[in-house]
N, C-alpha and C positions, 0 to 999 in steps of 0.2 A: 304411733310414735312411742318410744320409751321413754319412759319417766326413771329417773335417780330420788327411790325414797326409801327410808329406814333401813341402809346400808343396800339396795337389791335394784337392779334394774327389775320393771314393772310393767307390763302391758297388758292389754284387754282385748282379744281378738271378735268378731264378731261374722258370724258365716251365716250363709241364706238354708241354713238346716244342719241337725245331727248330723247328717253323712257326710258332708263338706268339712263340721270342726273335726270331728274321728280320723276323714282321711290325713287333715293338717295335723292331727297329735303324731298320725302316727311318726309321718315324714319326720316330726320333728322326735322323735323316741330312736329314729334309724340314727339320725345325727348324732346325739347325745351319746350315744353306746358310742358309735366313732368317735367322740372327742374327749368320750372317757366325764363327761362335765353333764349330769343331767338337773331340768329345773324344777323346783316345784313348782305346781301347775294345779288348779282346777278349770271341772268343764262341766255346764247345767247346760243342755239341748243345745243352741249351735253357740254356747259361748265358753271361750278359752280365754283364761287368763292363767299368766306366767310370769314369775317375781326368779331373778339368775342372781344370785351370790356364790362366792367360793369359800365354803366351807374349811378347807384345809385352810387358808389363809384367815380365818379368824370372823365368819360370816360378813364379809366387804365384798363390796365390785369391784373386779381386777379382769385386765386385758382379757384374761380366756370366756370373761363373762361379756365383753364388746363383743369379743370374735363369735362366740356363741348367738348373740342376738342378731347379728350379719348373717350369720347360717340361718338362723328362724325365717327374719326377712326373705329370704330366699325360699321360704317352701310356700309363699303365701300365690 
């Protein structure tokens, strides 16, 4: 589930090994280029976490950053 904290939607992925989180960055790095919107993100062995804010709008969470986490949801 995403959390709304310190202006950023927020989540913390959790996969049953490396090769599961990597395959899911990647899906989700294919997205990002397509929406022009990419998140910062770290990944230790099978865990990804990802904070979406928009940048150009004054680092806040704004619709392309929902819509972005609707795409993520969908690569899991």
């Amino acid at each position: 589930m995403w959390e709304e904290k310190n202006n950023t939607l927020y989540r913390k992925f959790e996969f049953k090994d490396f090769n599961e989180a990597f395959g899911f960055m990647t899906r989700v790095a294919l997205i990002a280029e397509k929406m022009d919107h990419h998140p910062t993100w770290t990944n230790t062995y099978n865990k990804v976490e990802i904070w979406l804010n928009t940048h150009d709008a004054g680092d806040i969470v704004t619709e392309k950053d929902k819509k972005m986490a609707n795409s993520i949801n969908n690569c899991l």
